[in-house]
C-alpha positions as CSV (number, residue, x, y, z in Angstrom):
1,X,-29.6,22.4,-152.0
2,X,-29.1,24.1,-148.8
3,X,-27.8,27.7,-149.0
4,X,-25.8,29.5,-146.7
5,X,-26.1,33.4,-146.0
6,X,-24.0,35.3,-144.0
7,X,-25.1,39.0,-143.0
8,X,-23.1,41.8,-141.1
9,X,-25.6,44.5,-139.4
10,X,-24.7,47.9,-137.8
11,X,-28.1,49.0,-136.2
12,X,-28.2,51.8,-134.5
13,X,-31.5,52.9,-132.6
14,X,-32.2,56.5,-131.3
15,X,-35.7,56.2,-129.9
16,X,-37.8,52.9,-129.6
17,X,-41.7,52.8,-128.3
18,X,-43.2,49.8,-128.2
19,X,-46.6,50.2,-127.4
20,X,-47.8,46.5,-125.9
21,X,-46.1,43.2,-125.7
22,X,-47.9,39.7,-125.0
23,X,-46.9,36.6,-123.6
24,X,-46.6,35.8,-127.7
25,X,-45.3,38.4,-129.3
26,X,-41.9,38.2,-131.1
27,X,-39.6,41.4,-131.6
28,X,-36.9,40.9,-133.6
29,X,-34.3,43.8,-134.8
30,X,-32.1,42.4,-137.9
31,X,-31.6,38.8,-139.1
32,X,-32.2,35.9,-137.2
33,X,-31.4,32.2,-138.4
34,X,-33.8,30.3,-136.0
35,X,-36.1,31.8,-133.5
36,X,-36.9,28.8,-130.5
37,X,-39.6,30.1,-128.2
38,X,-39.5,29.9,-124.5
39,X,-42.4,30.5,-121.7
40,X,-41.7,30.5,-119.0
41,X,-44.3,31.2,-115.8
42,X,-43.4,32.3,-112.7
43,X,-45.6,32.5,-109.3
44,X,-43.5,35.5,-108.4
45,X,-45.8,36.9,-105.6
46,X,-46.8,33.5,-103.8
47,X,-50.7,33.7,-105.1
48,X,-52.3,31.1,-103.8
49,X,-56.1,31.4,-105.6
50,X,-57.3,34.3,-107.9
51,X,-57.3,37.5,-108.2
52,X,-60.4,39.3,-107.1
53,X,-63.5,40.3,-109.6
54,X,-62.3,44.2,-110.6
55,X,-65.1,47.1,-111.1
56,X,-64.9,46.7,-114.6
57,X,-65.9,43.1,-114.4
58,X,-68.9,43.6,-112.4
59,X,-69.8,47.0,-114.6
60,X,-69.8,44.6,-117.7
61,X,-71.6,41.8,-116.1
62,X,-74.5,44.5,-115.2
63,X,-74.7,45.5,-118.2
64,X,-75.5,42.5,-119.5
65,X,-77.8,42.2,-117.6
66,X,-80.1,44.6,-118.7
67,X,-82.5,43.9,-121.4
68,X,-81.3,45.2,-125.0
69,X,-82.8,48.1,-126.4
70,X,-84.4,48.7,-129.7
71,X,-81.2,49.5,-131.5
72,X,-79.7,46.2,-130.1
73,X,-82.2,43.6,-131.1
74,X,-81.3,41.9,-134.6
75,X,-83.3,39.9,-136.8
76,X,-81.9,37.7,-139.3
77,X,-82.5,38.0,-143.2
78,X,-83.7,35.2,-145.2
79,X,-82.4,35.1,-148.8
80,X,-84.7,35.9,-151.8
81,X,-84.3,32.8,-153.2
């Protein structure tokens, strides 16, 4: 048996901080019945390959390429049994 709900909302919103929103996030104030999702992509700026390696890439990838140090290396535990 399908049941039917009908809600009135007043919302009122002084100060709203969102701090990060991804491409799959939902926000939602109050009810919603249904919630469809849309994505849509958009070549906005004409790029025509990618975008190029940043300083924090190549930082990262030197780092790993250093040998670990002591404090790094792990070594796995057999069980006692």
């Amino acid at each position: 048996m399908a049941s039917n709900f009908f809600i009135n909302q007043s919302i009122v919103i002084h100060h709203l901080k969102i701090g990060g929103i991804s491409n799959s996030s939902v926000f939602q104030i109050g009810s919603a019945g249904v919630i469809k999702s849309l994505s849509n992509l958009y070549n906005t700026g004409n790029f025509e390959g990618p975008a190029p390696v940043s300083s924090a890439e190549i930082a990262q990838e030197q780092q790993n390429e250093t040998p670990p140090s002591s404090s790094e290396i792990f070594v796995p535990l057999t069980g006692s049994g």
